[in-house]
PDB file of N, CA, C, O and CB in Angstrom:
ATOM      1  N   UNK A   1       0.820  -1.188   0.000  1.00  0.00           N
ATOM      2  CA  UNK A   1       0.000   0.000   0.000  1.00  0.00           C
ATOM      3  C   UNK A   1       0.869   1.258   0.000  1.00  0.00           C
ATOM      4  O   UNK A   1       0.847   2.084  -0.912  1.00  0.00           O
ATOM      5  CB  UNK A   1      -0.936  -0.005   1.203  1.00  0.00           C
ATOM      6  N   UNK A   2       1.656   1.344   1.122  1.00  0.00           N
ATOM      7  CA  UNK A   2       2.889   2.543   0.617  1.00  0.00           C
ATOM      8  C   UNK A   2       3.745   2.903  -0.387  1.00  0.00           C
ATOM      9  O   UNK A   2       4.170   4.000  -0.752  1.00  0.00           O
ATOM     10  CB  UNK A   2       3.721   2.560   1.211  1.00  0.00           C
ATOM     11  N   UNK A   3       3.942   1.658  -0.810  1.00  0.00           N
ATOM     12  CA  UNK A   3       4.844   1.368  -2.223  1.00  0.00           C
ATOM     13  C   UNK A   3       3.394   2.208  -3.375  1.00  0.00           C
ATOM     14  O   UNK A   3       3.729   3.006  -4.250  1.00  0.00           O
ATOM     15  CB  UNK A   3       5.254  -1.049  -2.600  1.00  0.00           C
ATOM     16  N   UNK A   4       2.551   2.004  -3.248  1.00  0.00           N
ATOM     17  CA  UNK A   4       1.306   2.933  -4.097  1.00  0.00           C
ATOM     18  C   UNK A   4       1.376   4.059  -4.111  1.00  0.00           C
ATOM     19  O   UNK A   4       1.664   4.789  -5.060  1.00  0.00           O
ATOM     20  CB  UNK A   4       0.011   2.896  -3.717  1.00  0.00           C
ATOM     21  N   UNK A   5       1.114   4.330  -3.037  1.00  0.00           N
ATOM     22  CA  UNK A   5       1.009   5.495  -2.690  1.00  0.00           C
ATOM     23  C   UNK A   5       2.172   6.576  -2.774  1.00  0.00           C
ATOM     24  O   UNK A   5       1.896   7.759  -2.575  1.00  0.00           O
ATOM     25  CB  UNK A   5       0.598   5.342  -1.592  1.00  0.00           C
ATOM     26  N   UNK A   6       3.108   6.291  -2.986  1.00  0.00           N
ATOM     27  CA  UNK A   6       4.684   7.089  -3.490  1.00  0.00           C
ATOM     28  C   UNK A   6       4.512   7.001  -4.534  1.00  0.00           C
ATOM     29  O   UNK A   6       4.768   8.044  -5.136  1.00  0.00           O
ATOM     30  CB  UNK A   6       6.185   6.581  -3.210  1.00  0.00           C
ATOM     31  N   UNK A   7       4.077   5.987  -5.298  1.00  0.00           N
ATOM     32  CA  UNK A   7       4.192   5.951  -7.195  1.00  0.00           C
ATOM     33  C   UNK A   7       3.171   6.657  -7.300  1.00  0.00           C
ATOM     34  O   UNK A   7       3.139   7.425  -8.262  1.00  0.00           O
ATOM     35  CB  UNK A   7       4.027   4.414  -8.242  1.00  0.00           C
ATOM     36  N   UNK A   8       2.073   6.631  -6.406  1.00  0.00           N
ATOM     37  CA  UNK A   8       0.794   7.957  -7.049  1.00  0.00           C
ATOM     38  C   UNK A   8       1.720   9.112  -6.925  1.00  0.00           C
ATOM     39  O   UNK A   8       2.066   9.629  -7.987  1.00  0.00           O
ATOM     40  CB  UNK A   8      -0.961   8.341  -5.904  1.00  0.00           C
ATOM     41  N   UNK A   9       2.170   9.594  -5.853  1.00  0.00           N
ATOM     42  CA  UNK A   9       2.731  11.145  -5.979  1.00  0.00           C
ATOM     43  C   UNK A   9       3.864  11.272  -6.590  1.00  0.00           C
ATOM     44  O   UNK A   9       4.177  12.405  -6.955  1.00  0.00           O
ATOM     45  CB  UNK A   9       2.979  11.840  -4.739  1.00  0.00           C
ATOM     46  N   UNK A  10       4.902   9.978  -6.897  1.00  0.00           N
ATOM     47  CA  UNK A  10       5.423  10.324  -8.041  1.00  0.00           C
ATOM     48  C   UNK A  10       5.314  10.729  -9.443  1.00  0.00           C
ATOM     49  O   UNK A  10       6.145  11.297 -10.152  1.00  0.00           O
ATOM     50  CB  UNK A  10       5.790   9.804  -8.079  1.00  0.00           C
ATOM     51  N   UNK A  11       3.919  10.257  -9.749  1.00  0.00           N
ATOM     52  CA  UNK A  11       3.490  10.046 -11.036  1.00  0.00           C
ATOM     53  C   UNK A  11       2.885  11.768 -11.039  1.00  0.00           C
ATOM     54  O   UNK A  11       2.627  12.168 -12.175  1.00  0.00           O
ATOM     55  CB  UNK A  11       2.281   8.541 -11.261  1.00  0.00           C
ATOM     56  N   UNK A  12       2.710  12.509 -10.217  1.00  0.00           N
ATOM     57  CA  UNK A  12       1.684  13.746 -10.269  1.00  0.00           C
ATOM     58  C   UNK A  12       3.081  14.637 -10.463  1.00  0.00           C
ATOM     59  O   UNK A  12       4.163  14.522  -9.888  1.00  0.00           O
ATOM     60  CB  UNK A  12       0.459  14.125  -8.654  1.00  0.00           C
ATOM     61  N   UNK A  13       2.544  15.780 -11.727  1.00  0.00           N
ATOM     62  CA  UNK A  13       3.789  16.560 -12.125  1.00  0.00           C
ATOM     63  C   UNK A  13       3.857  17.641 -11.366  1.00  0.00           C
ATOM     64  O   UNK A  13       4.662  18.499 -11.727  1.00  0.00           O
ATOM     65  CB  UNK A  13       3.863  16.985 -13.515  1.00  0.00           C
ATOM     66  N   UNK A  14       2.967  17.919 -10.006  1.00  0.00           N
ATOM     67  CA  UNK A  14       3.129  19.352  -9.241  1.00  0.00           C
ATOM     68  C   UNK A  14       4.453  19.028  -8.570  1.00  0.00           C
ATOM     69  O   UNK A  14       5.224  19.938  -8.267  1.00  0.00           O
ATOM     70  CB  UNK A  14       1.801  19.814  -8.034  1.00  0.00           C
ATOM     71  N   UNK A  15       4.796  17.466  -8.276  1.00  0.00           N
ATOM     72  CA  UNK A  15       6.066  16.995  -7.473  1.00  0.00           C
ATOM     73  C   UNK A  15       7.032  17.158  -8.091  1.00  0.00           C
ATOM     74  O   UNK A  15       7.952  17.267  -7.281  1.00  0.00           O
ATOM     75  CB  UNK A  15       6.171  15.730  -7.070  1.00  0.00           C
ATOM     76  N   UNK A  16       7.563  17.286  -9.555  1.00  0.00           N
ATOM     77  CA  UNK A  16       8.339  16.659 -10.343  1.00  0.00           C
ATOM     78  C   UNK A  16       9.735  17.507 -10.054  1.00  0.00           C
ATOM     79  O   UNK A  16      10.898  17.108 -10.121  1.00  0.00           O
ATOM     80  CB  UNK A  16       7.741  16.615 -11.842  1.00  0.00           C
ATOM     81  N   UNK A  17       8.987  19.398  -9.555  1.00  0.00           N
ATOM     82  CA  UNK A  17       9.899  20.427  -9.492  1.00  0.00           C
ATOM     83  C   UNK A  17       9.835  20.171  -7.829  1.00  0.00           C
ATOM     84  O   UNK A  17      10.778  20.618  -7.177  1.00  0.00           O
ATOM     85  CB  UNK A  17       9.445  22.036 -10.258  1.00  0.00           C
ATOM     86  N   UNK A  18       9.047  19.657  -7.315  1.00  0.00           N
ATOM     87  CA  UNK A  18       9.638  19.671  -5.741  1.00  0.00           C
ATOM     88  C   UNK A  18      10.295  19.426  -4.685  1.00  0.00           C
ATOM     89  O   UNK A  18      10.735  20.105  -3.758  1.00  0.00           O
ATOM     90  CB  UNK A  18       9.385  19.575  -5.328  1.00  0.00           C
ATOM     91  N   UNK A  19      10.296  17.520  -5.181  1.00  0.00           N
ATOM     92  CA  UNK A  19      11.183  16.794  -4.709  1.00  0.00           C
ATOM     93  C   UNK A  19      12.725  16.887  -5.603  1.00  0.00           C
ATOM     94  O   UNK A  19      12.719  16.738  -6.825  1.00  0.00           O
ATOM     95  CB  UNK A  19      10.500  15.445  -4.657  1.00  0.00           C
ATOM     96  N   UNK A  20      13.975  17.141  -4.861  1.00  0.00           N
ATOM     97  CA  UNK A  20      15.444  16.785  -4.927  1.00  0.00           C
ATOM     98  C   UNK A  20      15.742  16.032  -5.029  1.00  0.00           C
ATOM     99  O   UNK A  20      15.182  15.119  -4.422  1.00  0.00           O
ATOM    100  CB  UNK A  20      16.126  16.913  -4.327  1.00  0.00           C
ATOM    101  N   UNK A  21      16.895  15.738  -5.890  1.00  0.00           N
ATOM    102  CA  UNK A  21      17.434  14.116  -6.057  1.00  0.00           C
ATOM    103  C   UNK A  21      17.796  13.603  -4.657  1.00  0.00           C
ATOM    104  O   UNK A  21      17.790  12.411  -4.352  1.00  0.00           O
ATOM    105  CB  UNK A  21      18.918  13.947  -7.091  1.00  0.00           C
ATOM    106  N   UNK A  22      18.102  14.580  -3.864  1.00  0.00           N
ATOM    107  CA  UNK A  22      18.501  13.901  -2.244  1.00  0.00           C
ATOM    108  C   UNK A  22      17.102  13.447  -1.798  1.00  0.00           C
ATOM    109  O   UNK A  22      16.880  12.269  -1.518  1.00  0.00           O
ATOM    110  CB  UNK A  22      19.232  15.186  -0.907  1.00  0.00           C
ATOM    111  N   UNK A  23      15.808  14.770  -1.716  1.00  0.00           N
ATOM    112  CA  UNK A  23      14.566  13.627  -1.436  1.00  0.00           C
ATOM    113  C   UNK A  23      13.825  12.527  -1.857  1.00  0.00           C
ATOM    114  O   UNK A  23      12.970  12.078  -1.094  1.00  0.00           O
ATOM    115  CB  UNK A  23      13.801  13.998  -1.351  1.00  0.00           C
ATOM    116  N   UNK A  24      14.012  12.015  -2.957  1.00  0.00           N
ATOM    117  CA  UNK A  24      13.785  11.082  -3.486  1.00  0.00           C
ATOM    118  C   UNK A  24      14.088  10.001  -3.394  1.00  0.00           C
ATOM    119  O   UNK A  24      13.397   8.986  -3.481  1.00  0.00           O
ATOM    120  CB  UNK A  24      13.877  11.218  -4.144  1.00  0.00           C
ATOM    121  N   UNK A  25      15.988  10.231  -3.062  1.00  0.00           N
ATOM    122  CA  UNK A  25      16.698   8.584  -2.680  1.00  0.00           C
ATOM    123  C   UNK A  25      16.475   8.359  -0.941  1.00  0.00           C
ATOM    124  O   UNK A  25      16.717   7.324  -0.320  1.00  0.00           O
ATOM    125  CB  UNK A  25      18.842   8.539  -3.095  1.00  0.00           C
ATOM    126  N   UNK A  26      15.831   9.927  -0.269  1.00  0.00           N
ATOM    127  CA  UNK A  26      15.358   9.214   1.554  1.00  0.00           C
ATOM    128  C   UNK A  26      13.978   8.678   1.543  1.00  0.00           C
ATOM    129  O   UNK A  26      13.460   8.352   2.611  1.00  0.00           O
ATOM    130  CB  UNK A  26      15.261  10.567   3.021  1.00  0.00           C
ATOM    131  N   UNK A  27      13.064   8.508  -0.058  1.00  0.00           N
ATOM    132  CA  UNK A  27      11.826   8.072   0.055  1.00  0.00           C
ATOM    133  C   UNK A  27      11.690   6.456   0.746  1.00  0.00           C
ATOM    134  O   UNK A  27      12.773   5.875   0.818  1.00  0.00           O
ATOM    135  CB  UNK A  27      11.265   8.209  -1.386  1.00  0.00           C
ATOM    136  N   UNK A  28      10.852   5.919   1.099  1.00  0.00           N
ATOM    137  CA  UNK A  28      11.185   4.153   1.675  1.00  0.00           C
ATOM    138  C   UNK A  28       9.575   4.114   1.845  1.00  0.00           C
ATOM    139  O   UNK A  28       8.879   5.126   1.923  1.00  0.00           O
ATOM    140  CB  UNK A  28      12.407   3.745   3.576  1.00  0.00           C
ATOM    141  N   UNK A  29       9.282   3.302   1.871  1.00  0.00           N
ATOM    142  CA  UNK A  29       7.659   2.716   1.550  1.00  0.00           C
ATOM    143  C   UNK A  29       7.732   1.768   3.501  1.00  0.00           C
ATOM    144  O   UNK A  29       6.886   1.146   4.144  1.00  0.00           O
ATOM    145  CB  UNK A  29       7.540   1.065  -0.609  1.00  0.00           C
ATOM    146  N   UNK A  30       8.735   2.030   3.689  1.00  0.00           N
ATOM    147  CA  UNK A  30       8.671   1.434   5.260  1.00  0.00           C
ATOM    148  C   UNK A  30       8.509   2.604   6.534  1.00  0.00           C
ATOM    149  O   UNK A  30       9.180   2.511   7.561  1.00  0.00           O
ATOM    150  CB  UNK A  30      10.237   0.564   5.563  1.00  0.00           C
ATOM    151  N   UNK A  31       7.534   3.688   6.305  1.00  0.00           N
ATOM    152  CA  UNK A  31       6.922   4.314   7.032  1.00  0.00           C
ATOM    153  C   UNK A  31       6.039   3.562   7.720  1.00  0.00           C
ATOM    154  O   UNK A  31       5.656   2.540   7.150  1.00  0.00           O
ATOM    155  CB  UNK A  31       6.482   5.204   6.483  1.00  0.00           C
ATOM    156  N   UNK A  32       5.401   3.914   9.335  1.00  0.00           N
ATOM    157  CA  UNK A  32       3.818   3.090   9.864  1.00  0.00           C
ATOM    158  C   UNK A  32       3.970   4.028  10.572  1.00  0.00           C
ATOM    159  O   UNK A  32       4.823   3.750  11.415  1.00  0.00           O
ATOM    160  CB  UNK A  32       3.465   1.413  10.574  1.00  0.00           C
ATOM    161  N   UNK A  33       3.573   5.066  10.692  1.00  0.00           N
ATOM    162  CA  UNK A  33       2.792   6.075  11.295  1.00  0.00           C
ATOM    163  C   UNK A  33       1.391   6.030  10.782  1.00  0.00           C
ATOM    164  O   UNK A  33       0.762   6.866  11.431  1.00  0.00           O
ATOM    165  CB  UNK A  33       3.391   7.397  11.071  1.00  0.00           C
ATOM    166  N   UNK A  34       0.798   5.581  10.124  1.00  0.00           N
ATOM    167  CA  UNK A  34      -0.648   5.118   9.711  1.00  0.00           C
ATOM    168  C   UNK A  34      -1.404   4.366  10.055  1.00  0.00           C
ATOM    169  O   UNK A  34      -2.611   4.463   9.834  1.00  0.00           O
ATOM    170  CB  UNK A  34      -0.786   4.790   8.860  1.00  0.00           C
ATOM    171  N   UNK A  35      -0.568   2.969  10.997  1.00  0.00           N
ATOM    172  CA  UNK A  35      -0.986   1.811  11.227  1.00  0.00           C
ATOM    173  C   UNK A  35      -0.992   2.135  12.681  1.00  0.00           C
ATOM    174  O   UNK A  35      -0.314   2.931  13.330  1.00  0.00           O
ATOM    175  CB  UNK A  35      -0.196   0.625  10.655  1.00  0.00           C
ATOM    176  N   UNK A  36      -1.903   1.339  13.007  1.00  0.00           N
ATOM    177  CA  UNK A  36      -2.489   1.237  14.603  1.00  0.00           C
ATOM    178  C   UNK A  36      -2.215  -0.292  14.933  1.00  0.00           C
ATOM    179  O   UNK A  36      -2.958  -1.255  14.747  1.00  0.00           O
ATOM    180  CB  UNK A  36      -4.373   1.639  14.794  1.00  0.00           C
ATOM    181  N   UNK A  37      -0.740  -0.234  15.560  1.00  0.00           N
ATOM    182  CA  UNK A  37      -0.489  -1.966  15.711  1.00  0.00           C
ATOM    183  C   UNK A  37      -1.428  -2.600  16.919  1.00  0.00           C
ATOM    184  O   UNK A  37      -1.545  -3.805  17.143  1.00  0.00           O
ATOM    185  CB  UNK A  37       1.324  -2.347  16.183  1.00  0.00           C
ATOM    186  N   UNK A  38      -2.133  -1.430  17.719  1.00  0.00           N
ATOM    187  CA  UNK A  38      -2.904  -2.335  18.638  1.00  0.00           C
ATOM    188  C   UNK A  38      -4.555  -1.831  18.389  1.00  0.00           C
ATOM    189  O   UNK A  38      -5.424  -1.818  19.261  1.00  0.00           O
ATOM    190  CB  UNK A  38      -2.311  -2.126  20.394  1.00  0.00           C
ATOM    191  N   UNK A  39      -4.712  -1.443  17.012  1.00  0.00           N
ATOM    192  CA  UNK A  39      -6.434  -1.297  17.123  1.00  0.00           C
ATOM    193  C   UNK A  39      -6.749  -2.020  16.052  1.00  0.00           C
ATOM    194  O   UNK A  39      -5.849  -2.587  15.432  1.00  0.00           O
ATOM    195  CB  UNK A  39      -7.197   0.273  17.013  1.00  0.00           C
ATOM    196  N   UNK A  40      -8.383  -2.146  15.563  1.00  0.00           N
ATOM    197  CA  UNK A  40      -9.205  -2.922  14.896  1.00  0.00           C
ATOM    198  C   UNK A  40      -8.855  -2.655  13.355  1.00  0.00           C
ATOM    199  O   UNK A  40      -8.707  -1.475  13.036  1.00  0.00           O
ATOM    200  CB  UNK A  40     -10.661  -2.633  15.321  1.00  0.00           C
ATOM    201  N   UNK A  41      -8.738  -3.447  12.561  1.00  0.00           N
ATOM    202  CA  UNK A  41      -8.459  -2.850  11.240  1.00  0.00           C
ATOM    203  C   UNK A  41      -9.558  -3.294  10.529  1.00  0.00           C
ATOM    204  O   UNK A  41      -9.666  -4.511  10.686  1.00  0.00           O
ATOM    205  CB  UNK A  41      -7.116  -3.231  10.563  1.00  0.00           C
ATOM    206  N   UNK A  42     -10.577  -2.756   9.687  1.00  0.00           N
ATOM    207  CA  UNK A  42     -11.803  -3.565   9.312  1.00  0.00           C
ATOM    208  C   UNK A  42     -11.268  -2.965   7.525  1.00  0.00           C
ATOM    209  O   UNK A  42     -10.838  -1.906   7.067  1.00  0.00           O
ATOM    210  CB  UNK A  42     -13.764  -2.955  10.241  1.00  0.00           C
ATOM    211  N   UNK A  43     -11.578  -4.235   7.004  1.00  0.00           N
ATOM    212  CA  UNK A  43     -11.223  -4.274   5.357  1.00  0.00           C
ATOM    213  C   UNK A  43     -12.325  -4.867   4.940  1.00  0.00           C
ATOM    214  O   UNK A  43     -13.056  -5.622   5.582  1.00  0.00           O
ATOM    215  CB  UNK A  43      -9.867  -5.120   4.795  1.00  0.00           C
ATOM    216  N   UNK A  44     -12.477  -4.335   3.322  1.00  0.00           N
ATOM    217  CA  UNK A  44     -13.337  -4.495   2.676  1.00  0.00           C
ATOM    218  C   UNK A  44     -12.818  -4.935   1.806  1.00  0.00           C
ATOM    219  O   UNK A  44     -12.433  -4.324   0.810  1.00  0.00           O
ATOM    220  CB  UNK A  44     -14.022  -3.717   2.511  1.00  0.00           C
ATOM    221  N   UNK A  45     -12.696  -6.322   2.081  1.00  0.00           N
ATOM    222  CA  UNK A  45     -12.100  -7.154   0.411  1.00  0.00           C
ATOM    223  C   UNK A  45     -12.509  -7.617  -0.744  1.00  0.00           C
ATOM    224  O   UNK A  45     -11.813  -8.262  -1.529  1.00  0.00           O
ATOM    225  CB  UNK A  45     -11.650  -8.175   0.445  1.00  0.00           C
ATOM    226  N   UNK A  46     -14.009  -7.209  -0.934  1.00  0.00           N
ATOM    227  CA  UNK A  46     -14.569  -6.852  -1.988  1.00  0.00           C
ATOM    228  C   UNK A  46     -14.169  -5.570  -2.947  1.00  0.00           C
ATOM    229  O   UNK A  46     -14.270  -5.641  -4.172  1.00  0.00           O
ATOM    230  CB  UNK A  46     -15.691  -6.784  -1.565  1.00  0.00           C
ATOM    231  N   UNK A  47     -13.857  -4.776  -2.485  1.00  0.00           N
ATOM    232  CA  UNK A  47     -13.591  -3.442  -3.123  1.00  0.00           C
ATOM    233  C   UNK A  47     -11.923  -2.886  -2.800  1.00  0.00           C
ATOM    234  O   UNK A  47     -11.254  -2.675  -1.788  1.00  0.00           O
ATOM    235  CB  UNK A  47     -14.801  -2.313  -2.448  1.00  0.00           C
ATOM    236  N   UNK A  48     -11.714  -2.797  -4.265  1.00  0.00           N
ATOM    237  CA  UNK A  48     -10.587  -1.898  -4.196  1.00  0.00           C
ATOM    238  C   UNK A  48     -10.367  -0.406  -3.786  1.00  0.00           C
ATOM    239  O   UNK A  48     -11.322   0.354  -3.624  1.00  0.00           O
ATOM    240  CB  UNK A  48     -10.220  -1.933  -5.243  1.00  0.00           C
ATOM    241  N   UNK A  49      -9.105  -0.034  -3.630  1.00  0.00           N
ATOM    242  CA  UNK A  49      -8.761   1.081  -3.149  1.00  0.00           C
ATOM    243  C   UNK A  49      -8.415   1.668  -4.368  1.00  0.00           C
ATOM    244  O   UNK A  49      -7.866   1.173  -5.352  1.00  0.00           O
ATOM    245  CB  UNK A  49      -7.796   1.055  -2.110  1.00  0.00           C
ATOM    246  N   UNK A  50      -8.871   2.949  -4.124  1.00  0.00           N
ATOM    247  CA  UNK A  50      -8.942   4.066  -5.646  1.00  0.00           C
ATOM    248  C   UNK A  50      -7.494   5.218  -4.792  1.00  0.00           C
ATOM    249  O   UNK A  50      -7.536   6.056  -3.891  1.00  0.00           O
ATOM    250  CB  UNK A  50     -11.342   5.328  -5.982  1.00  0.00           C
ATOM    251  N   UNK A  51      -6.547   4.758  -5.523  1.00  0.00           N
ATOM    252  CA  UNK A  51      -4.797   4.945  -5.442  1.00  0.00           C
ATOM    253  C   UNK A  51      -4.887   6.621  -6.166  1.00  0.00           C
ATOM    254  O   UNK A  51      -4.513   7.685  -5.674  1.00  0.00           O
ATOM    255  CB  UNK A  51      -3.598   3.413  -6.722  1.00  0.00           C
ATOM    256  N   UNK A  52      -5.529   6.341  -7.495  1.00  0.00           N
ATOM    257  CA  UNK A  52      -5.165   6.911  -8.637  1.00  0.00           C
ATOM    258  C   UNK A  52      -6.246   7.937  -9.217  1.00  0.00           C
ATOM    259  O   UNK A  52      -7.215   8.022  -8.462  1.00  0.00           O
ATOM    260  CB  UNK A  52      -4.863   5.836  -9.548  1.00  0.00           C
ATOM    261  N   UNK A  53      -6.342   8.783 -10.420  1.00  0.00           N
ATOM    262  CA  UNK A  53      -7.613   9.532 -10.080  1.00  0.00           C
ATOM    263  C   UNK A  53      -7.994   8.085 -11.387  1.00  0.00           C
ATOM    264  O   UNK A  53      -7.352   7.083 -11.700  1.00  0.00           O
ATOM    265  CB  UNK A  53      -7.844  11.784 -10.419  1.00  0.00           C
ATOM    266  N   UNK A  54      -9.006   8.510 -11.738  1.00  0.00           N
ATOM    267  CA  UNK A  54      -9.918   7.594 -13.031  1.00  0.00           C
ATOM    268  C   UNK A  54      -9.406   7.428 -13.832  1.00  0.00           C
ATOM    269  O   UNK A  54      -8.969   8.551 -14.085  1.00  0.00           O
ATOM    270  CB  UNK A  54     -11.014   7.974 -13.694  1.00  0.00           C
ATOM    271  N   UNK A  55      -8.889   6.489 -14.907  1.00  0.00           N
ATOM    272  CA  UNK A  55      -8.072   6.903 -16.286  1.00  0.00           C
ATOM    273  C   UNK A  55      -9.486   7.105 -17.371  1.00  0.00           C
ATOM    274  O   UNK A  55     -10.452   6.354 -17.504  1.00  0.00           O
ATOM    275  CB  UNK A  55      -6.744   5.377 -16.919  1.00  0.00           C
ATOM    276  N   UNK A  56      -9.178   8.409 -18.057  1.00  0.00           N
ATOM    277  CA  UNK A  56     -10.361   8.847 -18.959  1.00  0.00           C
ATOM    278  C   UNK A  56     -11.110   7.858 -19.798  1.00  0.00           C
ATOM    279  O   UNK A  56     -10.540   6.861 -20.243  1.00  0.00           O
ATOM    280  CB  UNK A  56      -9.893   9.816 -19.891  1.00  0.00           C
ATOM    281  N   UNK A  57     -11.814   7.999 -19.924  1.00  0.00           N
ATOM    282  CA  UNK A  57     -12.143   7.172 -21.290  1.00  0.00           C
ATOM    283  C   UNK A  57     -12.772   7.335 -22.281  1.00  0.00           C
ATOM    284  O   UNK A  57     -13.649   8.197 -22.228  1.00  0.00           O
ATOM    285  CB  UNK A  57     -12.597   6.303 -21.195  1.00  0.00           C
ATOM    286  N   UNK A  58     -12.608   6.700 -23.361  1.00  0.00           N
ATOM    287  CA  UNK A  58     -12.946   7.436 -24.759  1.00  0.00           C
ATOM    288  C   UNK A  58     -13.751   7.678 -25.386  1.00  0.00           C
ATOM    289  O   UNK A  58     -14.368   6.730 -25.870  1.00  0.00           O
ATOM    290  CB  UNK A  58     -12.632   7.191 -25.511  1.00  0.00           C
ATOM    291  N   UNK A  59     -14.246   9.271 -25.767  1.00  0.00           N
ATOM    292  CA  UNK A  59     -15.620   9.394 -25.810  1.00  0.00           C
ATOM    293  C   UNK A  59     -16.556   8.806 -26.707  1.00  0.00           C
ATOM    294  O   UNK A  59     -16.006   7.855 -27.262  1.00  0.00           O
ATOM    295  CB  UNK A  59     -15.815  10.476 -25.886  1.00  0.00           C
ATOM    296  N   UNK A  60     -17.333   8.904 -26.963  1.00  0.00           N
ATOM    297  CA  UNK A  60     -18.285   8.115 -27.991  1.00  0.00           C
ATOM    298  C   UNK A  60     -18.069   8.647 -28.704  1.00  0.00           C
ATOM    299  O   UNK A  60     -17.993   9.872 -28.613  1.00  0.00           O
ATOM    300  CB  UNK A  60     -19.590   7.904 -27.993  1.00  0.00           C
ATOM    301  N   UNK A  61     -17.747   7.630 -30.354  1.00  0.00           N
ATOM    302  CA  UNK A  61     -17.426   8.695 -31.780  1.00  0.00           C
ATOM    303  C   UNK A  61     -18.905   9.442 -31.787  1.00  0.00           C
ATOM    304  O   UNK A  61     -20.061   9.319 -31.383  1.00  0.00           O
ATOM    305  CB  UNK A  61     -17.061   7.666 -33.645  1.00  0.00           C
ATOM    306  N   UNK A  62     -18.036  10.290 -32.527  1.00  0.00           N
ATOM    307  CA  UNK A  62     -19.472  11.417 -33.431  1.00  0.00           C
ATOM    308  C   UNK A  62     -19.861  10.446 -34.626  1.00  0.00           C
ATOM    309  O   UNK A  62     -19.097   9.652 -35.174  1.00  0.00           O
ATOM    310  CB  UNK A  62     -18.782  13.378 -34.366  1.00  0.00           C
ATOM    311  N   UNK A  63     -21.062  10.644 -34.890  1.00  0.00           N
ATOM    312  CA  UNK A  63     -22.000   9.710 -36.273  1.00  0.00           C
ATOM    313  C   UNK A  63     -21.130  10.966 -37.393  1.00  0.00           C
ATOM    314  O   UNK A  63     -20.661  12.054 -37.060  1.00  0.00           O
ATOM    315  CB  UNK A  63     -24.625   9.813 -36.240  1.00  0.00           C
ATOM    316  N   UNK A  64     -21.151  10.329 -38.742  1.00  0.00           N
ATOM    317  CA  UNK A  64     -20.644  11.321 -39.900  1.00  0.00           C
ATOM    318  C   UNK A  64     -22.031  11.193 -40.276  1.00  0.00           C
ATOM    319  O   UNK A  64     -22.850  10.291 -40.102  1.00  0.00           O
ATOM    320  CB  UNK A  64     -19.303  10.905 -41.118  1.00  0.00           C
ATOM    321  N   UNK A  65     -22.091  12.349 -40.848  1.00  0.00           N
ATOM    322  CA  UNK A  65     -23.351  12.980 -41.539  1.00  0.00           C
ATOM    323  C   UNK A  65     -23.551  12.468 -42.481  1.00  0.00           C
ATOM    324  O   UNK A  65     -22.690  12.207 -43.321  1.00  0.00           O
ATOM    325  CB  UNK A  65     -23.406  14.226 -41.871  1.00  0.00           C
ATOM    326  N   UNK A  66     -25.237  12.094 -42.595  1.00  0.00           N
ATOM    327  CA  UNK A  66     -25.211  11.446 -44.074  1.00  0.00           C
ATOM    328  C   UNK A  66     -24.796  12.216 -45.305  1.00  0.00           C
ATOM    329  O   UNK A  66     -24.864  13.439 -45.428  1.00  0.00           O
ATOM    330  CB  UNK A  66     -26.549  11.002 -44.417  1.00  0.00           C
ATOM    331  N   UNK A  67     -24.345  11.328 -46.225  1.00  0.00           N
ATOM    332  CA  UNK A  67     -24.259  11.344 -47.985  1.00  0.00           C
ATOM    333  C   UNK A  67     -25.789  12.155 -48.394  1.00  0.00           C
ATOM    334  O   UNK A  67     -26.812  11.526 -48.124  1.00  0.00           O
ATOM    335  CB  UNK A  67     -24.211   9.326 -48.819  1.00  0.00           C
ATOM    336  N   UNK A  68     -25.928  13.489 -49.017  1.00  0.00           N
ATOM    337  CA  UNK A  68     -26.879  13.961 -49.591  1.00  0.00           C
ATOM    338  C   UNK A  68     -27.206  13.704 -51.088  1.00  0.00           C
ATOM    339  O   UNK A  68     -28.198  14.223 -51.601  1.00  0.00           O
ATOM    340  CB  UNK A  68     -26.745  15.088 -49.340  1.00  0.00           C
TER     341      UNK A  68
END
């Protein structure tokens, strides 16, 4: 899940000018300040986690006008 979540904000170009080559190589996906090692964790393993925004999708062609 952390390992995601760095490639989402890597992937976003407001970062691209923000982060330094020095901040980038102290990035580590082995943060847990998020995790509650002694409380309830309730998951929904039916449904995925939305990481990313939507990838677009392609609009419906236009009809060409009929032959007169």
């Amino acid at each position: 899940m952390n390992t995601l979540m760095i490639q989402d904000m890597l992937a976003d170009p407001e970062w691209a000018d923000v982060l330094t080559d020095e901040d980038k190589r102290a990035l580590t996906p082995l943060f847990w300040m998020h995790i509650q090692p002694y409380g309830e964790v309730r998951l929904n393993m039916g449904r995925r986690l939305q990481l990313a925004a939507p990838a677009p999708t392609d609009p419906e062609p236009v009809p060409e006008p009929a032959a007169a």
